[in-house]
N, C-alpha and C positions, 0 to 999 in steps of 0.2 A: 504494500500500500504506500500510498504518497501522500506526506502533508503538502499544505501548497507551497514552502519553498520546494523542496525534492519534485515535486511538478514544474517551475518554473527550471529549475538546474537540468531538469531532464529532457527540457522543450532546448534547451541552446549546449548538449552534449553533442557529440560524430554520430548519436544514434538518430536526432532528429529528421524526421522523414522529409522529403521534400517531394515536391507534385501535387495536382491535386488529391483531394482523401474524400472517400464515399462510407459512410457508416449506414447502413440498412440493419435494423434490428429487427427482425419480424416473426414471429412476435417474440417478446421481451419473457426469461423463463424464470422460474421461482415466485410467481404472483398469482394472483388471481383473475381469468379474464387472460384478454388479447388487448397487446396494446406494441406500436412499435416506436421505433427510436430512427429517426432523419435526417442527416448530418449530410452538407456537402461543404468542403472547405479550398477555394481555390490554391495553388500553387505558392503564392505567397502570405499563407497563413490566412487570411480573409474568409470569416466563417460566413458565406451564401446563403445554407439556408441551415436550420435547425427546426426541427419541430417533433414534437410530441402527439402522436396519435391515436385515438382509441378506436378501433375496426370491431371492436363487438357486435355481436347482430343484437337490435334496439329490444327490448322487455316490457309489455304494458300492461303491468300491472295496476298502474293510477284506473286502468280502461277497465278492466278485471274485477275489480271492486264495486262498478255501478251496477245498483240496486240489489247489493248482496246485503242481508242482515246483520245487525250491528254484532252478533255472536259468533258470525263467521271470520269479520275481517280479520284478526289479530293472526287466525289461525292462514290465512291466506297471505299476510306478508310475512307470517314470517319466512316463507319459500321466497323470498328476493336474496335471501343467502342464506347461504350451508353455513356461512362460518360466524355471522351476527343474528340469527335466528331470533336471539335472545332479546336481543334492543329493540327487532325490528318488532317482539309481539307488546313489548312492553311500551313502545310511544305510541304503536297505534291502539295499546287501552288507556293508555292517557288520553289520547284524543279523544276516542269514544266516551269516554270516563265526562271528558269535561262538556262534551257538547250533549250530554244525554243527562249532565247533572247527577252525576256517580260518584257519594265519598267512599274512600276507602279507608281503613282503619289503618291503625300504628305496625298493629300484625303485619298486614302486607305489605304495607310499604315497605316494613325490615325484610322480609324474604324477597321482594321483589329487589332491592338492594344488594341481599345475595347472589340475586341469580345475574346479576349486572358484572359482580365482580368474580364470577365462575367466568364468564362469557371472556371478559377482560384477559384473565388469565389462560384461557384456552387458545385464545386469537394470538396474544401477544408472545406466549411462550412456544408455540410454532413458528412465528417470523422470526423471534431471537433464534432460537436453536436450527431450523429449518431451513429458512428462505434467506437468511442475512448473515449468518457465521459464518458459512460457506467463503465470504467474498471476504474477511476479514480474514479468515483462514489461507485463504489463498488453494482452492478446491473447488473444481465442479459441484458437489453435492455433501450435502452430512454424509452419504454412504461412505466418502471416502478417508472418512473423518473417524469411521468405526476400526480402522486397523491403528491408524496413529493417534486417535485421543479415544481408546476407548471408554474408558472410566467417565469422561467427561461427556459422552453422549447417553451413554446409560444416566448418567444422572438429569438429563436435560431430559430422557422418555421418563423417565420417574416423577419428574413435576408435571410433563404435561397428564400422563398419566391421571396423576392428583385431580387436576381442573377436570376432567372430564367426571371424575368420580364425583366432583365437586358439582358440577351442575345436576349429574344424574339423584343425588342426594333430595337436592331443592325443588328442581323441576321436574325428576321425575322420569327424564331423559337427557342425553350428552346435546341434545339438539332438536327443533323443534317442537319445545316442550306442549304436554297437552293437559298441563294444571291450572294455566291462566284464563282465567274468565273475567269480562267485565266487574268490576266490584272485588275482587278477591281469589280465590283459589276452589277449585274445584275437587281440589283433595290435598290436603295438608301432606307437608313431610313426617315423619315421626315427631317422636321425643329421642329415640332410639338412634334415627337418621342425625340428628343435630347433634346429637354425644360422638358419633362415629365423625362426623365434618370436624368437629371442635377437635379432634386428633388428630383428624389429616390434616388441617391446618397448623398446625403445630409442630407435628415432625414433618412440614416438607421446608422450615426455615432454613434448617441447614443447609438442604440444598439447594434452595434458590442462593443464599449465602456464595454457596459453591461457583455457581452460575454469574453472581454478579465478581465476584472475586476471576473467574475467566474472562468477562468482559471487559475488563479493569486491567488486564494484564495485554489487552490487545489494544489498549486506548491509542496506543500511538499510531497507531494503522488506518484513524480516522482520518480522511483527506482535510483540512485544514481548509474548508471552505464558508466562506459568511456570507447570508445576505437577507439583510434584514428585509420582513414585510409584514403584514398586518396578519395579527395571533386574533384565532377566535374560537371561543368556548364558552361553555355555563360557570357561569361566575355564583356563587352562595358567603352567606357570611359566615358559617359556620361548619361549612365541611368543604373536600375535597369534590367537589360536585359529580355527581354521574346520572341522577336520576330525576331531580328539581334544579329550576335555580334560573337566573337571567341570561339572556343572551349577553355575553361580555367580550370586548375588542381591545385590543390594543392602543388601535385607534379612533376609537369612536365611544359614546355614551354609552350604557350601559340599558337594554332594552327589555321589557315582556317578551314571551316566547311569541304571544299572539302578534308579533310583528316582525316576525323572522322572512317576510318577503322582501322586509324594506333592508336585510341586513347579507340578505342572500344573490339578490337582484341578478337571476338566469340569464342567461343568453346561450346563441346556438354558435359554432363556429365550423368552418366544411372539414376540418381536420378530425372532425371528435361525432362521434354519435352517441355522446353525452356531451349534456348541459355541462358549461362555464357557470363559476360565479365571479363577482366583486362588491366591495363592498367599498370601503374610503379609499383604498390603494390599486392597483392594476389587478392583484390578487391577493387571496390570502390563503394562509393556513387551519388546517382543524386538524386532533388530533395528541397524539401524547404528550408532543413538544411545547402543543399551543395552551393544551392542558396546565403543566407545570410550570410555563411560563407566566397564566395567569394565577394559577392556584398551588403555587408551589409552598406558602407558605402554609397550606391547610394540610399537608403532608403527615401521616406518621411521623414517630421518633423513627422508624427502623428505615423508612422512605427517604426520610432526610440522611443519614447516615449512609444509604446504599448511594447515593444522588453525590456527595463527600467523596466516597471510594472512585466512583467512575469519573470524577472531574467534570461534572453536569450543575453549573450554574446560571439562574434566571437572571436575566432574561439571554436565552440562548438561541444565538440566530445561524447554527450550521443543522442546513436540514440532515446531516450525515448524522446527526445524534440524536433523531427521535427513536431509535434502536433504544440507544439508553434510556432513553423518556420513560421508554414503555417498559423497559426493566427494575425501574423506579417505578412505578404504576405498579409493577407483578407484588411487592415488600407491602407499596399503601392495600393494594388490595387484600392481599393474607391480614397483615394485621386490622385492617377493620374491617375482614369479615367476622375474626373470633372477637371483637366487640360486640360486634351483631347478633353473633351465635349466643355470646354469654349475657346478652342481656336477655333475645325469648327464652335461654335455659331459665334464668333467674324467675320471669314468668311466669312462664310451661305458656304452652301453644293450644289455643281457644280455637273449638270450633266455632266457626262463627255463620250462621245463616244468612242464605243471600238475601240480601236487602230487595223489597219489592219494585223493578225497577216501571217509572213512569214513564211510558216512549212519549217523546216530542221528540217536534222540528229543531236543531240544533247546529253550531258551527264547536268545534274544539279543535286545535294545534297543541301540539304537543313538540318537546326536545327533551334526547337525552342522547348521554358520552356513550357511544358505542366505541371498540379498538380505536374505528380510524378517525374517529371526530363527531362533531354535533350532528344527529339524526334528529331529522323533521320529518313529523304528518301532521297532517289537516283533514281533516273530514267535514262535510255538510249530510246532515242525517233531514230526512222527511217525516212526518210523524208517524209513519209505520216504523220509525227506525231502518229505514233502507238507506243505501247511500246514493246522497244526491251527485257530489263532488270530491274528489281524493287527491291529494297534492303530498309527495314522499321526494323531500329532498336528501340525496344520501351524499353521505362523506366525502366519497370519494369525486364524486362530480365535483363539490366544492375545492379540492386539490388541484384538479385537473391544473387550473392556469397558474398556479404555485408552482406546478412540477415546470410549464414549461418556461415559465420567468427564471427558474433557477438554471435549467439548462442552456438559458440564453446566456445567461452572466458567467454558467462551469466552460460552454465549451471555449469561447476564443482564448484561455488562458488553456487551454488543451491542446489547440490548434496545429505546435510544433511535436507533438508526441505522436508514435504510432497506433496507424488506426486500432489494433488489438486494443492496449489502453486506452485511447478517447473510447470505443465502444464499451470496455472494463467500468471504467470511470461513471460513466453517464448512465451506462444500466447496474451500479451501485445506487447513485442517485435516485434513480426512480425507485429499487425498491426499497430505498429507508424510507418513503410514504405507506409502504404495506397498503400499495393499492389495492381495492376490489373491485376492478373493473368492470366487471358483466354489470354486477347491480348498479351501476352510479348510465346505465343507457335507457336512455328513455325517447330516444328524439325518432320522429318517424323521418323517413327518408321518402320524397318526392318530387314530381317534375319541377314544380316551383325551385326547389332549393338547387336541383342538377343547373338550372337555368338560371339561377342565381336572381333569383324572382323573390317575394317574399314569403318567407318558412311555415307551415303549419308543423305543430309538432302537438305530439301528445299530451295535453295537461290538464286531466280532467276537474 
């Protein structure tokens, strides 16, 4: 790896390439989704073109939802992904929750709190160990990482291991869970299930310990790149946020969720079949970095302390280190889930009967911190409770023009190195975003837009 001097020393060594340089990345591997990487750089360094693409074939689910029953939705997005399953059932029963006039008790909101930081730790402890060690290690794959670290891979399946055990515990299942009902839970965990979490929570410290103690030992392998831009997450006054809280910016005021258009503000562009956002700056960030950079003070002792070890402090503007973000994320999440745990233990866990719900006509928006950043739904219900209108803005579309704003500012300081590297380099970059490409495509493709006419695209 190269910090950014050892990239500038290596663009002007006898090995700097000259002619022009063609990088075609297609598609980009270790991610989730299709996406590629576009580089043309004339002969005398002059980066032409650079672009970041997303070739996914487009998903319409917002379409998918009209006039389905308000008991069904939650169970229908959560298939917008395998890997956030969990956020995705949980803001669209917020939504439903709010626009249908649904309180939920203390109960669920602690378990649903759980199952946010099972989800956290499953997502993020596969792109550490999986999708991103690799390139730090200097390896095609974790496979290869099984003959020369193996103690240190076995321990990385041993935690995610945990997380799946961890969701299966709460929800019921490692994915797609089928507990969540509008208002509450449709079958409680044990008492039993919570004594067995509150262990495995417990002894899997060590070895994320382990994990962050190998991260830490590779810190210098991080490319040495900055570039500041606008951080945006749920901001709380009292916790590290994932599941309530305001819409919060870097650069801008501090917002209700119910006005996450004016903070997200879509657009289409012919590169991408997924939406772009912006907000105050050309783009911005969601996500673990944007997370910790606004909420880093609401951190665990044990988070703060891991955050120390890896050399991760806010405000941190190299997108190469939302890896760490999110590794500091895996310590806050263990330790306040066994706050969580031990306060319903303190309890004991109430059955609680479903509240009689009232259908009316309604609108609710909902946000919460899923892996890759702030997840929105909106719903419009009718007073059968049918859905009138569905609006799911997901993380990673919000990334999209972050990734490519940073790769406009990485490549032309790239420019003298060999195409291997600029392609090494730049698809490192994309994956410290731990895209999810398929779910963030929503745009319909049409004569208008091949014609460069004006766009209809799907938003119901």
């Amino acid at each position: 790896m190269y910090n950014d001097n050892d990239i500038s020393a290596l663009a002007t060594t006898a090995e700097r390439s000259t002619g022009p340089r063609r990088i075609d990345v297609h598609h980009l591997t270790r991610v989730e989704g299709h996406g590629n990487i576009v580089v043309r750089i004339a002969a005398d360094g002059t980066v032409e073109q650079c672009r970041w693409e997303v070739s996914e074939a487009p998903r319409f689910f917002e379409a998918m939802l009209l006039g389905r029953d308000y008991q069904d939705v939650h169970h229908i997005t959560s298939r917008i992904c395998g890997i956030c399953s969990i956020g995705h059932q949980v803001a669209s029963l917020q939504a439903t929750e709010q626009a249908l006039n649904i309180r939920v008790s203390e109960q669920t909101l602690a378990l649903r709190k759980l199952a946010l930081h099972a989800e956290n730790l499953q997502s993020h402890l596969l792109h550490i160990g999986f999708l991103a060690l690799p390139d730090y290690m200097g390896v095609p794959s974790t496979l290869h990482l099984a003959e020369t670290h193996r103690e240190e891979v076995l321990n990385l399946i041993a935690c995610r291991r945990m997380s799946n055990e961890f969701s299966r515990l709460v929800c019921g299942r490692t994915t797609h869970p089928q507990r969540f009902v509008p208002g509450g839970f449709a079958r409680l965990p044990s008492m039993d299930d919570l004594h067995q979490l509150r262990v495995l929570l417990a002894e899997s410290l060590p070895g994320l310990g382990r994990v962050i103690d190998l991260c830490a030992s590779l810190r210098d392998r991080v490319p040495a790149f900055e570039r500041e831009t606008e951080y945006i997450a749920l901001v709380a006054p009292s916790e590290y946020p994932l599941y309530w809280g305001h819409i919060g910016s870097s650069m801008d005021d501090r917002r209700p969720v119910d006005q996450y258009e004016q903070m997200t503000r879509e657009y289409l562009v012919r590169q991408s079949t997924a939406k772009w956002a912006r907000n105050k700056a050309e783009s911005f960030m969601v996500g673990a970095l944007s997370r910790f950079n606004l909420n880093h003070a609401q951190l665990t002792d044990g988070a703060r302390k891991a955050a120390e070890v890896l050399g991760l402090a806010a405000p941190c503007h190299n997108p190469f280190l939302i890896t760490l973000a999110q590794l500091v994320e895996c310590m806050h999440s263990v330790e306040d889930s066994l706050f969580l745990v031990e306060a319903l233990l303190s309890r004991g866990l109430r059955h609680e009967a479903s509240s009689k719900i009232k259908l009316q006509a309604g609108r609710g928006a909902s946000a919460v911190e899923v892996p890759r950043g702030i997840l929105f739904h909106a719903y419009e219900y009718d007073e059968q409770g049918r859905v009138v209108s569905a609006d799911c803005v997901i993380p990673t579309n919000q990334n999209h023009a972050n990734i490519q704003k940073d790769m406009e500012a990485l490549t032309p300081r790239l420019s003298g190195l060999p195409e291997s590297e600029i392609e090494r380099l730049l698809s490192m970059l994309v994956r410290a975003y731990d895209p999810c490409i398929s779910c963030s495509t929503h745009l319909l493709e049409t004569e208008q837009r091949k014609a460069e006419r004006p766009v209809r695209f799907i938003r119901t």
